[in-house]
ZAFIRO-262954 format. One line per field, with one value per atom (N, C-alpha, C): x, y, z; residue number from 1; atom name. Coordinates in steps of 0.1 Angstrom, whole numbers, plus 5000, padded with zeros to 4 digits. Layout:
u <- X_...
v <- Y_...
w <- Z_...
nr <- NUM_...
atom <- CA_...
This chain:
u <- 7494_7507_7514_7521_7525_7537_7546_7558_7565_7580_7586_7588_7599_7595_7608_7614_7620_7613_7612_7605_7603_7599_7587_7574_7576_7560_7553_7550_7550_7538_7543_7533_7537_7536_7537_7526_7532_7529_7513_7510_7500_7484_7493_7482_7481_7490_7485_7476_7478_7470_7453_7455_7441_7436_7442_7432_7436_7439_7438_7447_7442_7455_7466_7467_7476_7482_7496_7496_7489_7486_7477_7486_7486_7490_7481_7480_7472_7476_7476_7481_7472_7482_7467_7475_7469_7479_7469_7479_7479_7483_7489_7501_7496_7484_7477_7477_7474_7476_7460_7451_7435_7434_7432_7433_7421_7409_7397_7389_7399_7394_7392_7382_7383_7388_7401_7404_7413_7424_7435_7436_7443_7444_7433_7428_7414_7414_7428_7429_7432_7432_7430_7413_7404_7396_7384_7375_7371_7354_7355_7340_7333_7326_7321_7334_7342_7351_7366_7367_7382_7384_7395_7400_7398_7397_7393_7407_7418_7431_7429_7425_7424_7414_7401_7392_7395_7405_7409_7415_7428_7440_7429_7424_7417_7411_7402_7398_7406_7416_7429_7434_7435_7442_7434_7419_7413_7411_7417_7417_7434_7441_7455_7467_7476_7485_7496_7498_7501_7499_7499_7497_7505_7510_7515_7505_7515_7506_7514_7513_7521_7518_7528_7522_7535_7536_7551_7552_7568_7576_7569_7563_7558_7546_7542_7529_7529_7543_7538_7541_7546_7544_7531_7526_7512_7500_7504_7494_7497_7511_7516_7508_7513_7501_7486_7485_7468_7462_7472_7469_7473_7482_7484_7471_7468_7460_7443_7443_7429_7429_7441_7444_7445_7450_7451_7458_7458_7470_7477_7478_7489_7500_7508_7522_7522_7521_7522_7532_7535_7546_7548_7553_7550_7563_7558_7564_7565_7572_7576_7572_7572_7568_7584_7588_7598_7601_7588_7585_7573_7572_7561_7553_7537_7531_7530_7532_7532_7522_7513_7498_7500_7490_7489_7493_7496_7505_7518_7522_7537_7539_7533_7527_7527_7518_7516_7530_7541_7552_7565_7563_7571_7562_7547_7543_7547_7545_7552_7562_7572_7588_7590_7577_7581_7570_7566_7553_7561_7561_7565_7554_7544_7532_7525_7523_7518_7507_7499_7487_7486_7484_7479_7468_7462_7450_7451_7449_7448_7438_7444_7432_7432_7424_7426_7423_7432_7426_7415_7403_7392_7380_7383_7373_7367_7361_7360_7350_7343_7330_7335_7351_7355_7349_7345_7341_7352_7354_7368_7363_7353_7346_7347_7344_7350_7364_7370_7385_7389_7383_7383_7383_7371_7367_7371_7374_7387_7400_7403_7419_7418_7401_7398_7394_7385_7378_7392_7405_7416_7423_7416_7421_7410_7398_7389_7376_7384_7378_7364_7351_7342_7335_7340_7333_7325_7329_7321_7327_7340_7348_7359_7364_7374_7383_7375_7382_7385_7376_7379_7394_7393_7404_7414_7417_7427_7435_7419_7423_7428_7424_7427_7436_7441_7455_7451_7443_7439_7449_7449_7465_7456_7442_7436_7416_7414_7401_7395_7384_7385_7372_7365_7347_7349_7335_7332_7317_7313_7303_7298_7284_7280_7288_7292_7304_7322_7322_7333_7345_7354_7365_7367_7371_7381_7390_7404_7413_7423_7419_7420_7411_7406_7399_7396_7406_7413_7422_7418_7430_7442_7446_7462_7475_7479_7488_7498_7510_7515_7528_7535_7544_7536_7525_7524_7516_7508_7510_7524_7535_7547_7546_7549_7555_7550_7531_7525_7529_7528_7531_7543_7557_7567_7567_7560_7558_7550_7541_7535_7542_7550_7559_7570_7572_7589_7574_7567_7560_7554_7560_7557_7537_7533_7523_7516_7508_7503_7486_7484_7469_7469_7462_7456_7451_7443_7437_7442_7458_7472_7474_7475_7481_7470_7459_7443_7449_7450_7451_7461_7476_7487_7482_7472_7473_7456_7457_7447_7437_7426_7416_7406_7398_7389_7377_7365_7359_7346_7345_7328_7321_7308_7300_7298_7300_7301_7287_7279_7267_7254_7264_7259_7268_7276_7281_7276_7264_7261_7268_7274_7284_7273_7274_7270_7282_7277_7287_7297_7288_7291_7303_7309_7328_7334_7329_7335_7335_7329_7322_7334_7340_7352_7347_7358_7354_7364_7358_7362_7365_7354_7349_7340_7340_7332_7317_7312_7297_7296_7308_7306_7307_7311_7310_7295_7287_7272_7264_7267_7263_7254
v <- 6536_6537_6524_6519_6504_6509_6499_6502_6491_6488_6478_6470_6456_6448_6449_6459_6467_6476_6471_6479_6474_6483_6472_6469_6453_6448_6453_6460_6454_6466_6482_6493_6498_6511_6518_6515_6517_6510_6520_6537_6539_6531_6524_6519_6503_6503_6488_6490_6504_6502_6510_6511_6516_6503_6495_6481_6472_6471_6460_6465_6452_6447_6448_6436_6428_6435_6433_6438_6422_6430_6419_6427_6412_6415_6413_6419_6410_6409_6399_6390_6389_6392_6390_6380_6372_6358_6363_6367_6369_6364_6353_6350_6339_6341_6328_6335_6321_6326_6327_6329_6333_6327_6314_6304_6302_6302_6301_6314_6326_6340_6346_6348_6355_6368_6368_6383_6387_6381_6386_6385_6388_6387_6391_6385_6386_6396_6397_6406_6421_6422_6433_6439_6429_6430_6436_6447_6458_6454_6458_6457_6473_6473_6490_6500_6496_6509_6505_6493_6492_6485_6478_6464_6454_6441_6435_6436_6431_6440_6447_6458_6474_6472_6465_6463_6455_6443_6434_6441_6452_6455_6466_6474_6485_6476_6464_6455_6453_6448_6447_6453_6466_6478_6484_6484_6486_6484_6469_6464_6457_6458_6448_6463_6458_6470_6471_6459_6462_6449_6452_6447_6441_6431_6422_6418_6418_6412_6401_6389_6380_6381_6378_6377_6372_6374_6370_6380_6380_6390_6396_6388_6399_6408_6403_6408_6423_6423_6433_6449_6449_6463_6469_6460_6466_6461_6456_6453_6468_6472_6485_6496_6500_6507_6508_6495_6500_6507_6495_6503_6521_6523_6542_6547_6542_6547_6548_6536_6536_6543_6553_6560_6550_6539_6529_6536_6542_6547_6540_6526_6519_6518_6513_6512_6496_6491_6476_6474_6459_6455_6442_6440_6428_6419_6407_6395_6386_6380_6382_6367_6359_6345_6335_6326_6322_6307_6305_6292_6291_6303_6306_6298_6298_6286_6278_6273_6261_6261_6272_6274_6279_6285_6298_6290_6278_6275_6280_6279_6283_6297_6306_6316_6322_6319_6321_6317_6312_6309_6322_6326_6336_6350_6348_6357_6361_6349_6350_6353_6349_6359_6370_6380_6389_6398_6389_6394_6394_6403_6397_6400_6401_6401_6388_6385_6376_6370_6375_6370_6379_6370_6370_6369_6378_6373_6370_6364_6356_6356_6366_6367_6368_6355_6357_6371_6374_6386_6384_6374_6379_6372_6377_6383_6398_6404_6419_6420_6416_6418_6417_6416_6413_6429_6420_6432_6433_6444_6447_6450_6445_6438_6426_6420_6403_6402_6410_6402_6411_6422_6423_6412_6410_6399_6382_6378_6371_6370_6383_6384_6383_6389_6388_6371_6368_6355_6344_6346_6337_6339_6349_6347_6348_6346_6340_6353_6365_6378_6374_6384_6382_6372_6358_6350_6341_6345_6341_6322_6324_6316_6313_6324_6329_6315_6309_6299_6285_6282_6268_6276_6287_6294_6289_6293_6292_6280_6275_6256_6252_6253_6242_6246_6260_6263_6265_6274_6276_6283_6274_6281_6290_6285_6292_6293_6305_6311_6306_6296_6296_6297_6304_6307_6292_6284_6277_6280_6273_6276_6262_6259_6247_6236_6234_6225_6228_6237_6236_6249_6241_6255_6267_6281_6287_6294_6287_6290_6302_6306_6321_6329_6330_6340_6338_6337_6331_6337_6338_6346_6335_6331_6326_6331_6321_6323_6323_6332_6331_6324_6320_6312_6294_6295_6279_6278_6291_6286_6291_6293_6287_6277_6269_6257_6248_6251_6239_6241_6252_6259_6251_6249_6247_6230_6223_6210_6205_6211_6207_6209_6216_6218_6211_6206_6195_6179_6178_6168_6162_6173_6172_6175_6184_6190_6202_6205_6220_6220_6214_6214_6225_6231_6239_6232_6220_6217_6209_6205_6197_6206_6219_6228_6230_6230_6233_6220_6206_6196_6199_6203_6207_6213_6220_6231_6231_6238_6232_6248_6242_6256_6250_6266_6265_6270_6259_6268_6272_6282_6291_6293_6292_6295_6311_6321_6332_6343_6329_6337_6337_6328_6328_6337_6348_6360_6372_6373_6385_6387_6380_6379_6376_6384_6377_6367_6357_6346_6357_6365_6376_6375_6383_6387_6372_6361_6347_6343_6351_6351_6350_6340_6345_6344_6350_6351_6345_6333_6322_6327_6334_6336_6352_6357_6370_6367_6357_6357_6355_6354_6351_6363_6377_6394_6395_6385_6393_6390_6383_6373_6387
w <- 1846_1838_1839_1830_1828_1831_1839_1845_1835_1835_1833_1842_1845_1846_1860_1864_1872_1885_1896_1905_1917_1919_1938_1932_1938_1932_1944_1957_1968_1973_1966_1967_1978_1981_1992_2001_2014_2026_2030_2023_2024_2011_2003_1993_2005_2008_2014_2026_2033_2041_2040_2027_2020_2022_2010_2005_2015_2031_2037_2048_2054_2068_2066_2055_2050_2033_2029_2015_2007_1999_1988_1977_1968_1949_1941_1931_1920_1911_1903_1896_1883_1870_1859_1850_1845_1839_1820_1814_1800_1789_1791_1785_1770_1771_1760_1752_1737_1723_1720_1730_1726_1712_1713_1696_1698_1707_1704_1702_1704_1705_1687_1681_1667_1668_1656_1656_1664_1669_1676_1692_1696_1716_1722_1729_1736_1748_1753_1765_1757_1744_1740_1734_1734_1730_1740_1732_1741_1748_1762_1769_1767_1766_1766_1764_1756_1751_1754_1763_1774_1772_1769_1766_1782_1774_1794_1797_1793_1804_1812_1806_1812_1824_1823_1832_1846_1837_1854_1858_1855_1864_1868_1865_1873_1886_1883_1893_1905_1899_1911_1917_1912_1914_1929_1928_1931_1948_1944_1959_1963_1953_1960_1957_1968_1967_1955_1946_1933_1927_1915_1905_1890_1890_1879_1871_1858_1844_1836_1841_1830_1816_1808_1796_1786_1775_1764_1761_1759_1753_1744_1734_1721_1722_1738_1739_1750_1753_1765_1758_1746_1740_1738_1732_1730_1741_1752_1765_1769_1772_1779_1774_1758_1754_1753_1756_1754_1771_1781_1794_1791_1790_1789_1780_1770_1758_1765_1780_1782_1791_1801_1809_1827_1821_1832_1846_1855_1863_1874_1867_1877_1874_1881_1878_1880_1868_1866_1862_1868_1864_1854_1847_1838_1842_1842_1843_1830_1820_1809_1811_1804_1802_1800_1812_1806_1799_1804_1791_1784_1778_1770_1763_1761_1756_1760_1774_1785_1789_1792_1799_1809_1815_1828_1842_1848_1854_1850_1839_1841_1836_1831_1836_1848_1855_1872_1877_1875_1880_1878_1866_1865_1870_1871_1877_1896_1897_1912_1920_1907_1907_1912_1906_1910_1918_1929_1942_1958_1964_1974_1988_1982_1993_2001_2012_2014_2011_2003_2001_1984_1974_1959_1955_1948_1938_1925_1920_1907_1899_1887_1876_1868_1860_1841_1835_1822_1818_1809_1810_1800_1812_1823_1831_1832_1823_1820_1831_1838_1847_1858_1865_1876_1885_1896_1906_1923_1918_1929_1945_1943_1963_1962_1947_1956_1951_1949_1950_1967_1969_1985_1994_1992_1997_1999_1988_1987_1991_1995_1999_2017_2019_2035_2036_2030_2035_2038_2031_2034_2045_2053_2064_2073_2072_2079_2082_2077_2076_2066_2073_2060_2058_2057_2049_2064_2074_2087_2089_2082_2088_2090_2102_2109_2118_2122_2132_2124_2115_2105_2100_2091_2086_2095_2104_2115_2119_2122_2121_2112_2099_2087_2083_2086_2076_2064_2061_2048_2039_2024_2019_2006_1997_1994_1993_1993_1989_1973_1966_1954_1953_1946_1940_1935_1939_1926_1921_1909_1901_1897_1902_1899_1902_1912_1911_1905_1897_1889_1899_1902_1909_1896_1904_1893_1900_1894_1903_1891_1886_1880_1882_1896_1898_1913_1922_1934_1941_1956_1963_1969_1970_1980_1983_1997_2002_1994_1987_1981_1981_1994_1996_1994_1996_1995_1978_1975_1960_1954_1953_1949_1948_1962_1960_1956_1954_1945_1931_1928_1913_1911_1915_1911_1915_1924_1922_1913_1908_1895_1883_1881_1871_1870_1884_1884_1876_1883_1878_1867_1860_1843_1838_1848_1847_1839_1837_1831_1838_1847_1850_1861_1859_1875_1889_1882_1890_1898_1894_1902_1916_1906_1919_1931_1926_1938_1948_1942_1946_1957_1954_1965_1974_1974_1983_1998_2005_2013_2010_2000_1992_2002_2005_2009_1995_1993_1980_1985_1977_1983_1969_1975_1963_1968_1957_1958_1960_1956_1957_1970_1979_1993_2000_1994_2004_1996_1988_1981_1970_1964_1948_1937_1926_1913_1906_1897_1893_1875_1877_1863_1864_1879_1879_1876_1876_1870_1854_1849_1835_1827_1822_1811_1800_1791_1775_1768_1758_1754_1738_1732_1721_1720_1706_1711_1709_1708_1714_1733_1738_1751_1754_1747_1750_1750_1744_1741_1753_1763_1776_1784
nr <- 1_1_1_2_2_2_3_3_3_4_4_4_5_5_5_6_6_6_7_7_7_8_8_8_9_9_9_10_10_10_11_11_11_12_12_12_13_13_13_14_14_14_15_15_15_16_16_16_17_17_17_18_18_18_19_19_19_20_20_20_21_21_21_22_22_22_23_23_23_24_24_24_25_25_25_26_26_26_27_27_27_28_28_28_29_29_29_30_30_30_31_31_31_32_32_32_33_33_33_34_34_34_35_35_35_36_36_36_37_37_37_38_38_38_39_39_39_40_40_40_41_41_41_42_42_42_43_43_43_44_44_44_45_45_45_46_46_46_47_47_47_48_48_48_49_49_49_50_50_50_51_51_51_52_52_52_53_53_53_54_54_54_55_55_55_56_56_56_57_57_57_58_58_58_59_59_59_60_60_60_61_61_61_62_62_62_63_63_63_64_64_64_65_65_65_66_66_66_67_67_67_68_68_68_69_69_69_70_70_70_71_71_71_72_72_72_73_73_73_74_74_74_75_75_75_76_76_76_77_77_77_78_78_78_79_79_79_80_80_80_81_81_81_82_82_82_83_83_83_84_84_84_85_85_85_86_86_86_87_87_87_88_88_88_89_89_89_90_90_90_91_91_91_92_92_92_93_93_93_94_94_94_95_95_95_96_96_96_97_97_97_98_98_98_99_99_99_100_100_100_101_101_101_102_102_102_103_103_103_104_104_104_105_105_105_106_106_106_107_107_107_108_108_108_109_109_109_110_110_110_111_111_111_112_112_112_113_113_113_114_114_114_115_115_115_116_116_116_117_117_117_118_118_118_119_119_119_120_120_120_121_121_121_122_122_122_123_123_123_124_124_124_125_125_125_126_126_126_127_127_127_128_128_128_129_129_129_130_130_130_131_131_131_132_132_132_133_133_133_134_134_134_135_135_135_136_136_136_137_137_137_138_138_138_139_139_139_140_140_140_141_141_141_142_142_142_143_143_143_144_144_144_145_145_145_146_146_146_147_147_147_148_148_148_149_149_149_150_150_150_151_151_151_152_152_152_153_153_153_154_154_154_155_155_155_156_156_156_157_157_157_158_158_158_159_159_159_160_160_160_161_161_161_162_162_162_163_163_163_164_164_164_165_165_165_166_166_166_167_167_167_168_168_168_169_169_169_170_170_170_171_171_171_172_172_172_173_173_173_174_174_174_175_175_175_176_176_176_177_177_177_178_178_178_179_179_179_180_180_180_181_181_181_182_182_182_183_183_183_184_184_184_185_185_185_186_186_186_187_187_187_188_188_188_189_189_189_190_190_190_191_191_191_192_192_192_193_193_193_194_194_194_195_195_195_196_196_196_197_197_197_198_198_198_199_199_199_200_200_200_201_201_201_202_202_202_203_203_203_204_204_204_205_205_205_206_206_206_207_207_207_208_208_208_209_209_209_210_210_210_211_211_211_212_212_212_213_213_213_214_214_214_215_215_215_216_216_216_217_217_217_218_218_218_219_219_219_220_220_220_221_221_221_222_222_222_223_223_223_224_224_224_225_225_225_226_226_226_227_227_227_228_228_228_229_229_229_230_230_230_231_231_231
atom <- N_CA_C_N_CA_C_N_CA_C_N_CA_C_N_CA_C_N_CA_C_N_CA_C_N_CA_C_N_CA_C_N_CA_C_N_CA_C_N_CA_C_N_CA_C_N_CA_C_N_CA_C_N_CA_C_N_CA_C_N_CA_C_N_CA_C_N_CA_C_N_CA_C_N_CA_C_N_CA_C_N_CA_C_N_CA_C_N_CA_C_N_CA_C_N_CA_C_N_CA_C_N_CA_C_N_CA_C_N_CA_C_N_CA_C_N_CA_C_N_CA_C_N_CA_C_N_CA_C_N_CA_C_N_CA_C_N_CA_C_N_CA_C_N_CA_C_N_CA_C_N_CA_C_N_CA_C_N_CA_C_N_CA_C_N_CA_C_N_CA_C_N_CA_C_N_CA_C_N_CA_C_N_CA_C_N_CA_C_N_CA_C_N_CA_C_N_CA_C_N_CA_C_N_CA_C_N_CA_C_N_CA_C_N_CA_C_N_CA_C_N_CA_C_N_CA_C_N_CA_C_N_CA_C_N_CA_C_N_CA_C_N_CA_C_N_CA_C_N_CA_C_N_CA_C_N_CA_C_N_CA_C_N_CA_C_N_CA_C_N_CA_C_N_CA_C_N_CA_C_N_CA_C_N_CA_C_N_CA_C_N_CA_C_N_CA_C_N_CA_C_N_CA_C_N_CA_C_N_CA_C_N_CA_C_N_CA_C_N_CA_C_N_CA_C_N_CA_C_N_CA_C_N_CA_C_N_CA_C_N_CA_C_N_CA_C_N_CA_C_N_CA_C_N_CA_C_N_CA_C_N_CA_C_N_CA_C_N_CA_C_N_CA_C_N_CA_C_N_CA_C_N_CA_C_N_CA_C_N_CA_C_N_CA_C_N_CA_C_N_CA_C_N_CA_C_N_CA_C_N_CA_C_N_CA_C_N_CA_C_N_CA_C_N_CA_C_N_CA_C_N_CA_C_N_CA_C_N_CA_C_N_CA_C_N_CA_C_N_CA_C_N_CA_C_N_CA_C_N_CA_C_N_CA_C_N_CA_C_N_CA_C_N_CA_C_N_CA_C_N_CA_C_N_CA_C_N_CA_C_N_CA_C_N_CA_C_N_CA_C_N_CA_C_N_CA_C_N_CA_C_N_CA_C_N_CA_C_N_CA_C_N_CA_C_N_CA_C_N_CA_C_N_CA_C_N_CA_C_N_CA_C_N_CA_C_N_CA_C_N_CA_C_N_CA_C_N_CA_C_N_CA_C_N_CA_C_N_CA_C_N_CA_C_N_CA_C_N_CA_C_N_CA_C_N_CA_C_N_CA_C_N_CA_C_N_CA_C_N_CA_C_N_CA_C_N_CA_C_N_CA_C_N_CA_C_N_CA_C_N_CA_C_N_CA_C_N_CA_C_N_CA_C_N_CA_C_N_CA_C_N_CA_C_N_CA_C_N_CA_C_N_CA_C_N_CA_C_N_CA_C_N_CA_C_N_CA_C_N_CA_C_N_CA_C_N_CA_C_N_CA_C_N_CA_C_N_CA_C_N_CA_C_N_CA_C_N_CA_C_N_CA_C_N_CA_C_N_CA_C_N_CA_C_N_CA_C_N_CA_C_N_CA_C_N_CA_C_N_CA_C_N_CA_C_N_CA_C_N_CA_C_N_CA_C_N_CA_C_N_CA_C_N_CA_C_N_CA_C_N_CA_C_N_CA_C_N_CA_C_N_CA_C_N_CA_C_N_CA_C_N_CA_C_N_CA_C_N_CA_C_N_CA_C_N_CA_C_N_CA_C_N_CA_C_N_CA_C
């Protein structure tokens, strides 16, 4: 069920203690004009019957104790309804875009407005193949849980968890600490930025190749275009 933009982002204390230790959020950054997407908004656009919306927030839902959806004004009428129409049953909350068309940094900035969990997951909405063990998994390995590196964790001050793929980070599809991605988020934006890869830079990431903890690279798989649904 799509909530307004009014509430606890935070979840009752028995959903947090389903999906973890710790409360986890998750975070779905929406807010693009999908200009390489044929045929309208891409996070409306259907995998086996469900729009990928519908597919990340269930993802998330799955494993974080609530769930935000950034997106623009014009978009969250019909993001809302398609969640109710696919029988979504979370109580999401939408974070409204307040410098819309800037890019999913600034995006992710009004998304964080309104999280008050200490630990965030982060995820594009045209990840339709997201698997809700590795964003478990991700929200444990940042704190050293899982990924069989508990004491580096410790030591290094790890601020986030990021899959990479061949070399390449993806930091829309990433767990962190959410008070220190803030403060990167908002120093890259005083900096006159819009890169992601600014904010990776601010922050102390640990990155893993996801397929040396039993991960397929699939839940990484975005969708650019609809030949990349045919994958």
């Amino acid at each position: 069920m799509a909530d307004s933009n009014e509430g606890d982002a935070s979840g009752d204390d028995d959903t947090a203690e389903r999906r973890g230790s710790r409360p986890v959020a998750g975070v779905v950054l929406a807010g693009g004009r999908s200009t390489r997407f044929e045929g309208g908004d891409k996070a409306l656009a259907t995998v086996d019957g469900e729009p990928m919306l519908a597919r990340v927030v269930d993802a998330l839902d799955a494993a974080c104790a609530s769930v935000v959806v950034n997106c623009r004004g014009d978009q969250r009428d019909a993001f809302a309804a398609a969640l109710d129409d696919n029988g979504v049953d979370v109580d999401v909350r939408f974070a409204l875009d307040e410098r819309p068309d800037e890019g999913p940094v600034a995006g992710l900035a009004s998304a964080l407005a309104c999280v008050d969990a200490p630990v965030v997951v982060v995820a594009a909405c045209d990840l339709p193949w997201l698997d809700p063990a590795l964003v478990r998994w991700l929200a444990g390995a940042l704190d050293g849980h899982e990924s069989g590196h508990a004491e580096s964790a410790a030591e290094d001050a790890v601020d986030a968890v990021v899959p990479v793929v061949d070399g390449y980070p993806k930091p829309t599809c990433a767990a962190y600490r959410t008070d220190a991605l803030a403060a990167a988020v908002d120093a890259t934006l005083a900096a006159g930025s819009r890169r992601f890869r600014d904010v990776l830079d601010a922050l102390a990431a640990h990155e893993v190749d996801v397929r040396d903890h039993g991960f397929s690279t699939r839940s990484l798989s975005d969708v650019d275009s609809r030949a990349d649904l045919e994958r």
